[in-house]
N, C-alpha and C positions, 0 to 999 in steps of 0.2 A: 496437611501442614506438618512438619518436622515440628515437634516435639519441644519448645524451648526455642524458636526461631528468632532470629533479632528483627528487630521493627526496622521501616523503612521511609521515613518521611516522602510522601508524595504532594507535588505541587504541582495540577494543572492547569494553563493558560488557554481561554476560549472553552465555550461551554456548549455552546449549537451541536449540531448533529453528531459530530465526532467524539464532541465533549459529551456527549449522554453516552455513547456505547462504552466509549474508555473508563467511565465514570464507573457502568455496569463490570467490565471488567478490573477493574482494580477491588470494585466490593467485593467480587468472589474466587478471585484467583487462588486465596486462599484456602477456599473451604472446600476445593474441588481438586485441587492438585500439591504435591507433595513438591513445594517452595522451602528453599530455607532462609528466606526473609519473607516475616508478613509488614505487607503495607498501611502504612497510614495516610489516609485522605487526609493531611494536614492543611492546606488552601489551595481554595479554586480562584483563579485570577480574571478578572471579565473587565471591559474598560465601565462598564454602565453597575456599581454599585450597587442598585435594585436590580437590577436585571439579574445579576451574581449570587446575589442572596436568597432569589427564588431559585435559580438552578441549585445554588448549594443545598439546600434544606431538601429538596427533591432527589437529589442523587446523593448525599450522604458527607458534606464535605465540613471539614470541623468551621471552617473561617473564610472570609474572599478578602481579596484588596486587588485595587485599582491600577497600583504601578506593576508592573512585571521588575522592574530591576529591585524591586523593594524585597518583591517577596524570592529570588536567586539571593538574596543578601540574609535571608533566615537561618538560620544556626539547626532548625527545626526539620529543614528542605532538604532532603538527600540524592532527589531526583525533579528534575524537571519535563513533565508530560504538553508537548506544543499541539496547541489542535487550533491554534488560529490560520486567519488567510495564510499563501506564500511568501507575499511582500515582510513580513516580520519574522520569519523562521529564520534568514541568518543573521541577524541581531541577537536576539534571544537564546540563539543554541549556543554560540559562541559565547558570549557571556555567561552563561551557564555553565559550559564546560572549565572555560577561566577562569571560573569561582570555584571549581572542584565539583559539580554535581554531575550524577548522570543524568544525559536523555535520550526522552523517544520522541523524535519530534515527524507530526503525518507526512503523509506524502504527499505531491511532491516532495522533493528535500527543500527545492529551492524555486525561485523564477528563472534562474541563468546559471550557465554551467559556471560561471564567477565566483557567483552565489554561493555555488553547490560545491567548486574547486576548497571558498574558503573556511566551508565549514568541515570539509574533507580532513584538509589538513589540521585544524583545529582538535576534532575528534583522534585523530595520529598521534598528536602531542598530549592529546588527556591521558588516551590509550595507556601511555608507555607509564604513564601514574598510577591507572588504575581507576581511571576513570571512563565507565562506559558509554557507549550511545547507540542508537540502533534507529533505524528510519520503517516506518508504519507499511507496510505493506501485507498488509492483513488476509489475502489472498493465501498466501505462500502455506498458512496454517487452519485452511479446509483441508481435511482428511483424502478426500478424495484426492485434492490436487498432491498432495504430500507422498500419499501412495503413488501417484503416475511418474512423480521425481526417482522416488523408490525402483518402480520397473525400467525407468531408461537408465538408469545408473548401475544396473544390476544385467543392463545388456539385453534384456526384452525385445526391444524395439528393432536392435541390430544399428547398425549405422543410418543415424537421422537423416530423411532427406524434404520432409516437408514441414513448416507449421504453419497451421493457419489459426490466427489469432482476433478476436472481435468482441468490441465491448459495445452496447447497443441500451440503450434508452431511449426516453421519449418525454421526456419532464418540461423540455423547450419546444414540442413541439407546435402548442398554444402560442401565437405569434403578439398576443397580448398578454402575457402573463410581464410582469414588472421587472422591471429592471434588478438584476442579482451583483454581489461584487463578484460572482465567476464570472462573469461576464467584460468585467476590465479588465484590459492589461495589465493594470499598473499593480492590480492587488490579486490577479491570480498568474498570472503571467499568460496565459495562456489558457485556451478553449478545453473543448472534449480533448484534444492531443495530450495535455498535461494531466486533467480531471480524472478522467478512465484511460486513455490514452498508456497513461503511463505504468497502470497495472499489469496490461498486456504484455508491457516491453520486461516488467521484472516477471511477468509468471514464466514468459517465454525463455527466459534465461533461467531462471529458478527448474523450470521441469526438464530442459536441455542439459544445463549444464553448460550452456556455451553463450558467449556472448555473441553481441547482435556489432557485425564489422561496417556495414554498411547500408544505406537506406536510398530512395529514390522516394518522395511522397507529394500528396497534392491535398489543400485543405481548402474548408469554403465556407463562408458564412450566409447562412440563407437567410436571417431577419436581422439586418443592421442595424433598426433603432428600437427602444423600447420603451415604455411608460416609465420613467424617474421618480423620487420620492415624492418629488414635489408635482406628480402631475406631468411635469413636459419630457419631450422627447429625448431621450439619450442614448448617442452611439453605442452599438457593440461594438465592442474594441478585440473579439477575440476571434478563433475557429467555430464553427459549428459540428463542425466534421473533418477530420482526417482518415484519408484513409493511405496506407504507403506498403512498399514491399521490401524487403530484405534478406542480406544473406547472413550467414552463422557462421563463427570461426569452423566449424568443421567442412565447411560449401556448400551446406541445408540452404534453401530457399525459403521465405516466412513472407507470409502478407498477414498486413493491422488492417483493421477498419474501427472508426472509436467515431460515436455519436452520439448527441442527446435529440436525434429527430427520427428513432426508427419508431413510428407511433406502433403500440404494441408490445414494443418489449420496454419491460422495466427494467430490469437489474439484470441482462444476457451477458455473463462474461464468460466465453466459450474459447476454446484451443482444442487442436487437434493436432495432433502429433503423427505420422507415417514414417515409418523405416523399414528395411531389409527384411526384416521379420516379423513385425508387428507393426499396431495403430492402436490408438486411444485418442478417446475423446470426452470432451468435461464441457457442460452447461452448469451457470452457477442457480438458475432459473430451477437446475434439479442437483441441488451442491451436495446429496448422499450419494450420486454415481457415479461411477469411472466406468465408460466401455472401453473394452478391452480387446484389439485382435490378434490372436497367438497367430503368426505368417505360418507357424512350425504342425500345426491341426489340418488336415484337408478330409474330405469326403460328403457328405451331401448334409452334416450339420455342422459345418465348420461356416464360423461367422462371427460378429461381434458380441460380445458375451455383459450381461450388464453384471457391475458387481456392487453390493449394495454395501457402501462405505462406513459401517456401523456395528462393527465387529471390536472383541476389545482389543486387535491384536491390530487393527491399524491404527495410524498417525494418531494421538491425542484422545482417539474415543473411551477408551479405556474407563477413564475419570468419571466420565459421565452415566447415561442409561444405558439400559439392558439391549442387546442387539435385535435390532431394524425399529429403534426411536429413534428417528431425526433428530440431526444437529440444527442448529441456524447460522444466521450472518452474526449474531453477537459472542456466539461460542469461537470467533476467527480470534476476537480481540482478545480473550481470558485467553485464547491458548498462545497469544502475542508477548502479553504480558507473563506470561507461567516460565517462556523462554527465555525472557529477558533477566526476571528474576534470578531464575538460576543460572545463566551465564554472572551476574551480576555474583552471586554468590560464590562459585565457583573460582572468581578471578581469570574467566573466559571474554573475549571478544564476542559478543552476541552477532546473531546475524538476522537480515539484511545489515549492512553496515553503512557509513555511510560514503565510505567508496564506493557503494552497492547501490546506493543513492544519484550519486556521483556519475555514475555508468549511465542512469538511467536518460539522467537529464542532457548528455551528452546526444546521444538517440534521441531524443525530443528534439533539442536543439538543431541536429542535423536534418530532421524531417522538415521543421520549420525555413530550413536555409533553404532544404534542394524546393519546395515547393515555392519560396520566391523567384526561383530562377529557371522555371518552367519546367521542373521536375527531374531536375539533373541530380546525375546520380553524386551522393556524399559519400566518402569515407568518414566512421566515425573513428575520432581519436580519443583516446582515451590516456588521457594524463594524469600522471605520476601524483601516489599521495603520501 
C-alpha cells in the first residue's frame, strides 16, 4: 500500500457466493498490492437483516442495511460492489452511478441487451465526471490467461485462425437437487449461456483482442422441473446448455460450449487459441499453466511446452509467493479489485468496461435468438455507447 493512501468507502450489495470472495478480496487488496486508495468495508447490504449480520461479522463488514437505495444515499459510500442476481444490477448501478459513486457490479452486466444498453450509457455519462465502473469478469486476471493475451498481442500466434472455448460443470447434474434462482428467467435471465457462458465470450475476446461478429448456436434444457421451496414442482425456465460457433472480426472461427451437466468437471474453463505460428492453450481446472506452441521451433522436440505461470515477472504474481506456489480462484478477485483501484486512483477508465459488458450480452443475446429459429446464423450488432 502507498504510503499515506486516502481511504475508500466500500459498499457491498448481496453476500452469497460472490459476496464472500469479493469480500475476501476487498480485506487484502491492500496488504498485497501497491493501491493508492485503501478500502473501507463500510456496509454490506442483504435483503434478510440476520442473514447480513452473520455474513458481515464473518467477512469483515463495519454495518449491513436492508435498503440498497438507502445505503447509495451514504455520504460514507464511495463505491458500490453489486454481487446480487441479474434482474437487480441495472437498477442499482444506475442509481449508483446518478448518485456519483463508483461500481463494480458481477457478471453478467445485465439480463437484456436493454438492460445492459442502459447502464452502458449511464456508466459514459458518470465516466466523463469521473466516475468509474467496471463489470466482474474475474477470468481476464488469472496470470496465465493474462500472459496468453500478452503472447497474441505481441504477434506469437501469427494471425488467429481458431478458438475453441468451453466452460463445463456438473452442479445440476443431480436431477433432484432443488430448485435455484439461476434457474428462472426472470432473475437470472438465462441458463449455463449467461452463468459461465458468458465468461467464454469475454476471455475469448479479452485473449484475441477481437470481437466476436457473429454467432449460429443451439441450447437445451435437460431437467424442466425441479423441487421448489415449498416442496412442489417448478419449471426451469432457463438453458441447461449452450453450445454455438462463431467468427471474429479478424475471420477466426470460434465454437462455445457452456454447461452445468458435464458430470465430472467442476470448474473446466478451457480456450485454445491456434494461428500461423503458434497455439496455446489454458484449463482453469489447472489455472498455473499456459501451453504454449512456438509454429517458429521444428525438429523432433519441438511441441507444446508447459509454462508454469508463477514467476514474478508475469501478470500479478509478483505480489504474491515465491515461484511455483500456486495461485487460486480468489487471488482473480484481489487482482480484480487492485485494477480497479488504481484505475480509480489514477483518473483512468478501468477495464472490462461496461461497454465491454455490453458487447458481451449482445453475443448472448444473439445465440439465444439464432437458437430459437433453428440455428440460423446471427449477426451481432453492436451499439453505440
Amino acid at each position: 500500500m502507498t504510503e499515506g493512501a486516502q481511504s475508500l468507502g466500500i459498499a457491498m450489495i448481496g453476500h452469497s457466493f460472490m459476496g464472500a470472495v469479493h469480500s475476501q478480496a476487498w480485506r487484502n487488496v491492500h496488504r498485497f498490492f501497491d493501491v493508492p486508495l485503501t478500502p473501507r468495508m463500510v456496509v454490506l447490504g442483504g435483503r434478510d437483516e440476520q442473514r447480513a449480520k452473520v455474513a458481515a461479522d464473518r467477512f469483515g463488514w463495519d454495518s449491513v442495511a436492508t435498503d440498497w437505495r438507502a445505503i447509495i444515499e451514504r455520504d460514507d459510500v464511495d463505491l458500490v460492489d453489486i454481487c446480487t442476481p441479474g434482474d437487480t444490477h441495472a437498477e442499482i448501478a444506475i442509481a449508483a452511478l446518478e448518485a456519483g459513486k463508483h461500481v463494480l457490479c458481477e457478471k453478467p452486466l445485465a439480463n437484456t441487451v436493454a438492460e445492459a444498453q442502459r447502464m452502458a450509457e449511464a456508466a459514459a455519462r458518470a465516466d466523463a465526471k469521473g466516475v468509474r465502473s467496471m463489470v466482474a469478469f474475474n477470468y481476464r486476471r488469472v496470470p496465465a490467461l493474462a500472459l496468453a493475451r500478452k503472447l497474441v498481442a505481441e504477434g506469437r500466434l501469427g494471425q488467429l485462425r481458431h478458438v475453441r472455448a468451453v466452460y463445463l460443470q456438473d452442479w445440476l447434474s443431480d436431477e433432484t437437487s432443488p430448485m435455484t434462482w439461476r434457474l428462472r428467467k426472470e432473475q437470472a435471465g438465462s441458463g449455463s449461456l449467461g452463468d459461465i457462458g458468458a465468461h467464454i465470450v469475454d476471455a475469448t475476446q479479452f485473449v484475441t483482442g477481437e470481437v466476436i461478429t457473429g454467432v449460429a448456436g443451439l441450447t437445451e434444457t435437460f431437467v424442466r422441473s425441479r423441487p421448489g421451496e415449498n416442496g412442489a414442482s417448478e419449471s426451469v425456465t432457463v438453458d441447461d446448455c449452450a453450445v454455438f460457433h462463431g467468427r471474429l472480426s479478424s475471420g477466426a472461427i470460434a465454437t462455445f460450449e457452456a454447461t452445468r451437466y458435464a458430470l465430472g468437471r467442476k470448474n473446466a474453463m478451457r480456450i485454445e487459441v491456434n494461428g500461423s505460428r503458434g497455439s496455446l492453450a489454458f484449463d482453469f481446472e489447472s489455472m498455473n499453466e499456459l501451453w504454449f506452441y512456438d509454429g517458429d521451433e521444428s525438429g523432433e522436440t519441438a511441441g507444446f511446452r508447459r509454462i508454469v505461470a508463477t514467476e514474478p515477472d508475469h501478470p500479478y504474481v509478483g505480489a504474491w509467493w515465491p515461484p511455483g506456489h500456486g495461485l487460486g480462484y480468489e487471488h482473480t478477485f484481489t487482482h480484480e479489485i487492485a485494477d480497479l483501484l488504481r484505475a480509480i486512483g489514477s483518473g483512468q477508465s478501468p477495464e472490462p468496461s461496461f461497454a465491454d459488458g455490453l458487447r458481451v450480452q449482445q453475443v448472448l443475446e444473439a445465440v439465444e435468438d439464432s437458437a430459437s429459429e433453428a440455428s440460423r446464423w446471427k449477426q451481432v450488432e453492436v451499439s453505440p455507447t
